[in-house]
C-alpha positions in Angstrom: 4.6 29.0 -53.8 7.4 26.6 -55.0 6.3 22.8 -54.2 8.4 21.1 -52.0 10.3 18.4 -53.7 11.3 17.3 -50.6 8.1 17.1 -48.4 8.2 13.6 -47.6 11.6 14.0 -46.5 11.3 15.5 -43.7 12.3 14.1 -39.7 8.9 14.3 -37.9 10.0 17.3 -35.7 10.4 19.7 -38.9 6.4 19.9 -38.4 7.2 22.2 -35.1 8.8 24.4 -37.1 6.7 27.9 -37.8 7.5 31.0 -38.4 7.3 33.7 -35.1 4.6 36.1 -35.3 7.0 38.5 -34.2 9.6 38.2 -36.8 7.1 38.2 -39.7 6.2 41.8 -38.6 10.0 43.0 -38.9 9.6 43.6 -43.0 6.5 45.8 -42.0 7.8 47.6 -39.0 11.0 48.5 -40.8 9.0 51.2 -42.8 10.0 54.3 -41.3 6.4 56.1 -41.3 5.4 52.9 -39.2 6.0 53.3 -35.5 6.6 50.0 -34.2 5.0 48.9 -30.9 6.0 45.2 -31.9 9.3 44.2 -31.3 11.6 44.1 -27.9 14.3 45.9 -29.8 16.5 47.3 -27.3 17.4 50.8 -27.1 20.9 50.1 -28.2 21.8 54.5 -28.8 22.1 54.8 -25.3 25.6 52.3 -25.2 28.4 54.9 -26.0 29.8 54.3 -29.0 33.5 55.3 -28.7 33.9 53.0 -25.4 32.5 50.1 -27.6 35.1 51.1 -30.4 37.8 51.7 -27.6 37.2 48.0 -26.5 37.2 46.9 -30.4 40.5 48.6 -30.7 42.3 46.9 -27.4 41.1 43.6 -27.9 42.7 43.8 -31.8 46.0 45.2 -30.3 46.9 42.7 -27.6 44.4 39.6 -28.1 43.6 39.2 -32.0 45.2 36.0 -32.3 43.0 34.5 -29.2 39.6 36.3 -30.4 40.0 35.4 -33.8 40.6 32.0 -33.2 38.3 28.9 -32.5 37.4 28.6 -28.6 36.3 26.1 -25.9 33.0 24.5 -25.9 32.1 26.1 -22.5 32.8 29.9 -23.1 35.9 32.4 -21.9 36.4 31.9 -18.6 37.2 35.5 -17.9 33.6 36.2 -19.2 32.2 33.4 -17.1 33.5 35.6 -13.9 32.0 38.7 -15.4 28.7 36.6 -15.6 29.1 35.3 -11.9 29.5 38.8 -10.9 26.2 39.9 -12.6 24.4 36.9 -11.5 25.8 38.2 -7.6 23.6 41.0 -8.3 20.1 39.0 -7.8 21.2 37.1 -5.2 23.2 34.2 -6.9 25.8 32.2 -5.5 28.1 30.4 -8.5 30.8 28.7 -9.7 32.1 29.2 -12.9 32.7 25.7 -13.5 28.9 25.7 -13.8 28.1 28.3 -16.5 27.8 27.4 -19.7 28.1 30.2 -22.4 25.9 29.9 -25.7 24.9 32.3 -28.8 22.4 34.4 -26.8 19.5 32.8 -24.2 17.4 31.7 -27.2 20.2 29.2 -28.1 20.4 28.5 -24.2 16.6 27.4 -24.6 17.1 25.0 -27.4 20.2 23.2 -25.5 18.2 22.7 -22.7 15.5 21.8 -24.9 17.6 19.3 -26.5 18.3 17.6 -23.2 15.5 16.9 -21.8 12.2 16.8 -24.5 11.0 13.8 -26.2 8.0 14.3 -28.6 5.0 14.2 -26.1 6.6 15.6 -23.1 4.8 18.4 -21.8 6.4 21.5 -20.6 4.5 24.2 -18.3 4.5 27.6 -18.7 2.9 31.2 -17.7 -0.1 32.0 -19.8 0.9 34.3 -22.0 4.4 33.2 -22.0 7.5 34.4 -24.5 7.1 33.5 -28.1 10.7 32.7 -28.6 10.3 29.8 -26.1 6.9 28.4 -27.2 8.7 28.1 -30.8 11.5 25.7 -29.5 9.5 23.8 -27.2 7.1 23.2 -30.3 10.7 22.1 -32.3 10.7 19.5 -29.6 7.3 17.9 -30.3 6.4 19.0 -26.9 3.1 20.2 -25.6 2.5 23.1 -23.9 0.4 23.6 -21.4 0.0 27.2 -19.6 -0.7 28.4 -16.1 -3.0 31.1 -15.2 -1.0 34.1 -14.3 -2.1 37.4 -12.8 -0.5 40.8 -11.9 1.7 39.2 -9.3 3.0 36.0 -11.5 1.9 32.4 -12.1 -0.3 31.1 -9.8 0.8 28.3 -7.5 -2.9 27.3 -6.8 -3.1 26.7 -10.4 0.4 25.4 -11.0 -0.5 22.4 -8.2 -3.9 22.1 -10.0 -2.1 21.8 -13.4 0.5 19.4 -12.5 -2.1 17.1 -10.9 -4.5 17.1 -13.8 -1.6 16.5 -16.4 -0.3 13.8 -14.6 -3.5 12.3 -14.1 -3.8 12.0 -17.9 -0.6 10.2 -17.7 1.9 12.8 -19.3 5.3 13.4 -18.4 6.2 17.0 -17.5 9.5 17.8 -17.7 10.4 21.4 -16.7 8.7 25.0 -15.8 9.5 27.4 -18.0 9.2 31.5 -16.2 10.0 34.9 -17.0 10.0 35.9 -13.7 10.9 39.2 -13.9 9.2 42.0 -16.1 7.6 39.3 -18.1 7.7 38.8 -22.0 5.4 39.5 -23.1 3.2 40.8 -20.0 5.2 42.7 -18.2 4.6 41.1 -14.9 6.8 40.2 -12.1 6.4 36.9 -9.8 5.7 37.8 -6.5 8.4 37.1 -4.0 5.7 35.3 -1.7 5.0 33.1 -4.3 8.4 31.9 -5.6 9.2 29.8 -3.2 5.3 28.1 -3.2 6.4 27.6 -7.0 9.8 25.7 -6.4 8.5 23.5 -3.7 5.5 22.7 -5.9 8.0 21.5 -8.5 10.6 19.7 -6.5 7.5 18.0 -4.9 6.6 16.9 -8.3 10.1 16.3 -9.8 9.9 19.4 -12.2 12.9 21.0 -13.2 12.4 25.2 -13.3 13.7 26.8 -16.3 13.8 30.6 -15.4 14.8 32.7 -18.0 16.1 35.8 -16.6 16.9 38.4 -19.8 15.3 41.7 -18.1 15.9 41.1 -14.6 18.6 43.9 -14.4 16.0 46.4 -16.0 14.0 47.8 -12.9 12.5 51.0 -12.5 11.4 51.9 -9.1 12.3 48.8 -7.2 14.5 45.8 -7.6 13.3 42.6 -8.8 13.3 39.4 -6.1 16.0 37.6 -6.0 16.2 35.3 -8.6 14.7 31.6 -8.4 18.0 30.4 -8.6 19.1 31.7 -5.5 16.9 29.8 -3.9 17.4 26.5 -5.1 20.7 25.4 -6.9 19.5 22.0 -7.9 16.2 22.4 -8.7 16.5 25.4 -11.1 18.3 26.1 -14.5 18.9 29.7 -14.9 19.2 31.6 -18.5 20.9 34.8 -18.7 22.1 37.6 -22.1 23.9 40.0 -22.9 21.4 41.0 -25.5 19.1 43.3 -23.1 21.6 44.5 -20.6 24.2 45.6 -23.3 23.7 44.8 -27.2 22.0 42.2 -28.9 24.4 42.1 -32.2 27.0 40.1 -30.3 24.6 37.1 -29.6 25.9 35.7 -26.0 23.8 34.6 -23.6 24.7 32.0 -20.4 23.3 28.9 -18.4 23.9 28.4 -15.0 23.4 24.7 -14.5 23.8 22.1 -11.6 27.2 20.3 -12.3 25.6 17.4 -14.0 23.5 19.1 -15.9 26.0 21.3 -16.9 28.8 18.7 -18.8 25.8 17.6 -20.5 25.2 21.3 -21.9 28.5 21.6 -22.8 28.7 18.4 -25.1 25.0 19.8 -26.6 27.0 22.9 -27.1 30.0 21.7 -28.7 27.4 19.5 -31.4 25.5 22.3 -32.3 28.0 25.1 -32.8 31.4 23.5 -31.7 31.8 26.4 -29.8 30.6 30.0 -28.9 32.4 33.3 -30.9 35.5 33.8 -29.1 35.2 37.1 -30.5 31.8 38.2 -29.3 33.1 36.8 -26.1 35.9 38.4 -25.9 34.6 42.1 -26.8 31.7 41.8 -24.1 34.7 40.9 -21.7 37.0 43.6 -22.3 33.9 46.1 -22.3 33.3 44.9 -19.2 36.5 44.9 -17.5 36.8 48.6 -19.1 33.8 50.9 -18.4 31.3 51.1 -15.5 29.1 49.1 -17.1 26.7 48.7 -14.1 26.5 52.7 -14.5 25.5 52.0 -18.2 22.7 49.6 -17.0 21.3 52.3 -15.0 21.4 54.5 -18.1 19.5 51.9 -19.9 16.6 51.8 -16.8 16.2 55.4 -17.2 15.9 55.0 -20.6 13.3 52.4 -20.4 11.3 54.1 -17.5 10.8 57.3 -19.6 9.3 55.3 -22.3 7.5 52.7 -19.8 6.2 56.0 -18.7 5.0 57.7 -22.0 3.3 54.4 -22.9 1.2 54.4 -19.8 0.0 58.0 -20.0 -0.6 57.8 -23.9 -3.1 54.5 -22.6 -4.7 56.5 -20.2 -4.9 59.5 -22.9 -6.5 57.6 -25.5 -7.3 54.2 -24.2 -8.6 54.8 -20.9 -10.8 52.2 -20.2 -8.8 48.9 -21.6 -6.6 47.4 -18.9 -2.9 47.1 -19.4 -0.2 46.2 -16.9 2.0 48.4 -15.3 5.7 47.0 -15.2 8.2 47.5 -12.6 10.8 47.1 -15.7 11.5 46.0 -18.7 10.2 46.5 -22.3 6.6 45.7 -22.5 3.2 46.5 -21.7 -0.3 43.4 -21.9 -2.9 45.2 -22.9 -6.8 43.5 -22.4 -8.9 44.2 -26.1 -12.9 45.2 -26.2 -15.0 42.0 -26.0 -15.4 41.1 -29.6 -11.8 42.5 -30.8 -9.7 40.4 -32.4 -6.1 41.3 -32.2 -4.9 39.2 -35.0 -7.6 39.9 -37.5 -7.1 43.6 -36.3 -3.5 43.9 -37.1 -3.6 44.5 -41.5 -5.6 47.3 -40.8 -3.5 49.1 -37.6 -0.5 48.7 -40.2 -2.4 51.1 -42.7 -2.8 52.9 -39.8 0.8 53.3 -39.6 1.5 51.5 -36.3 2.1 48.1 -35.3 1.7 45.3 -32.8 2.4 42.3 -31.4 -0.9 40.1 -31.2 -1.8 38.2 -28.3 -1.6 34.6 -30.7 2.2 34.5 -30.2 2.3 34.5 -26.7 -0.2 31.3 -26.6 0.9 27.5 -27.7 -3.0 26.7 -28.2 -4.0 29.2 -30.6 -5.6 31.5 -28.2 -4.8 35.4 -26.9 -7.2 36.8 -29.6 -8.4 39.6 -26.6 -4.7 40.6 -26.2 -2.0 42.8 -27.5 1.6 43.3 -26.9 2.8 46.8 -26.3 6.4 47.1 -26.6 7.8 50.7 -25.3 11.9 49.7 -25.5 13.1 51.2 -28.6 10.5 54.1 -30.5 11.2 57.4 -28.8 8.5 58.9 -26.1 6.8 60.9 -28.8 6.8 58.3 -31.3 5.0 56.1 -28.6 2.5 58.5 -28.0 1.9 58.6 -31.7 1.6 55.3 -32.0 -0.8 54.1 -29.1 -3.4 57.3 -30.5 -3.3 55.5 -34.4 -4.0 52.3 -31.9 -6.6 54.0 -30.1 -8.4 55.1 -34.1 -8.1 51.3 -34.9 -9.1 50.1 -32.2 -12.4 52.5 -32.3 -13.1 51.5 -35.9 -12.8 47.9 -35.1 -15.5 48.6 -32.2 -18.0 50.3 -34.4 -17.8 46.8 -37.0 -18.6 44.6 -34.0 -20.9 46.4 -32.1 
């Protein structure tokens, strides 16, 4: 490794930089005899093509000049309405004075990062919680501290629990962060009994809710709750993409924000990336205002619920007796290891096994989620799935006879 002539450089914060667990598997998982169970790659075959080429080509003809040009700090307001009218869909009341477009949700979470962490600050979170997130908030100097979560969500016995033991240390928690819906990375969907235990907790204890909200759209058999949001429009700052619902590639996601809160997003905006791509904007806009894009969402689901489907069985074909969840949508699947399995450690030898994971390690800001893996079913094809969880099942088997 080349030494780092500049090592002594470096602002405090660079220290909370580390690379994702995730994206260090995408130079492995891009081998084509390796099926992939490891990253949340949308299934991004099923968009048709020609209507995205068809929007491509009207956009060029009338608007070039516009979407080729610089933009405004706080997004096209013709895609903002587009975003309220999504939002409408799980229950949200809006304006579009308050939404604040950014370069996908993951860009969302640093702003809001930005705002409101000081090294120290301590942000809570569902245990395990998405990887992306834990990797800003540790950008921010902040500490982590996760919530016991089951099959219906984060507890709000342990939430109250948490808060009161963390502020009895004398730290300052400054937000919840949730995936409330269809979980990354476990799948699980917050009870609608408990959601609004969980905001009253918080705005008892003057903690903001950060819900990020990427997979809400992607149901199977029944709809998701109403978003947290809907429920409280002061208390809660909502996170939103493109990336799942439509394609990743153009990188636009969206904060919904009290008013306040919001002008300060847009200045944070503005300083990091002056503004969002008026282009990427704009083509998400006119694809919208073109197709029957709720029709291509429901395309999407079935997509997902065939392969949410083919995961399970292949479980119960070859890994009968290790618990997993079983989502109501979205893209993954939390599986429980043997005692004495070690997900991480495990990993080298499941990739000579020509299949891959994501291990229960990137999901935790402590360290810990060795008796976990992440099962992602979005992208590889049913069969491919299948394939994949049996070379799981063989290295999981072998890894059973060394510790037993």
């Amino acid at each position: 490794m080349t030494k780092d002539l500049w090592s002594d450089r470096y602002a405090s914060r660079a220290n909370g930089l580390s690379a994702s667990e995730v994206r260090a598997l995408f130079a492995v998982v891009s081998r084509p005899e390796v099926v992939s169970l490891a990253g949340g790659m949308p299934f991004v075959p099923a968009l048709p093509k020609e209507r995205m080429i068809e929007s491509f080509q009207s956009l060029m003809s009338d608007r070039s000049a516009v979407a080729l040009q610089y933009s405004g700090g706080q997004g096209d307001p013709k895609l903002r309405e587009h975003i309220q009218e999504i939002m409408a869909l799980e229950g949200i009341k809006s304006d579009i004075d308050n939404i604040v477009v950014t370069t996908g949700s993951q860009h969302g979470l640093d702003l809001v990062s930005s705002l409101f962490l000081d090294p120290g600050d301590v942000v809570l979170a569902e245990g395990p919680s998405y990887v992306g997130a834990l990797g800003v908030f540790r950008a921010r100097q902040a500490h982590i501290e996760h919530v016991y979560t089951d099959d219906n969500g984060i507890s709000p016995e342990a939430l109250a629990q948490t808060i009161k033991r963390v502020q009895a240390a004398g730290k300052n928690i400054k937000f919840l962060y949730l995936v409330p819906n269809f979980a990354n990375p476990s799948g699980v969907t917050l009870a609608a009994e408990r959601r609004a235990q969980i905001l009253e907790i918080c705005r008892r204890n003057r903690i903001l809710v950060l819900e990020d909200n990427v997979y809400g759209l992607l149901y199977f058999e029944e709809k998701a709750p109403e978003a947290l949001r809907s429920l409280d429009e002061d208390g809660v700052i909502y996170l939103g993409s493109f990336s799942k619902i439509l394609v990743p590639g153009f990188r636009v996601g969206y904060v919904l924000a009290p008013p306040s809160i919001k002008d300060k997003l847009v200045l944070a905006n503005e300083s990091a990336v002056l503004c969002p791509s008026a282009f990427s904007q704009m083509m998400i806009s006119e694809y919208l205002s073109t197709n029957d894009w709720k029709a291509q969402i429901s395309v999407f689901r079935d997509e997902y619920r065939l392969r949410r489907d083919a995961a399970l069985s292949a479980m119960n074909e070859y890994l009968p007796n290790l618990k997993t969840t079983k989502p109501g949508g979205g893209f993954y699947l939390w599986v429980d290891l043997p005692e004495g399995v070690d997900s991480k450690k495990m990993l080298p030898k499941a990739v000579e096994n020509l299949v891959a994971y994501t291990p229960g390690t990137a999901f935790y800001g402590n360290g810990t989620g060795q008796e976990f893996l992440r099962i992602s079913y979005s992208y590889p094809t049913p069969e491919n799935i299948k394939v994949g969880v049996e070379r799981l099942a063989k290295t999981i088997s072998a890894e059973l006879e060394l510790v037993t």
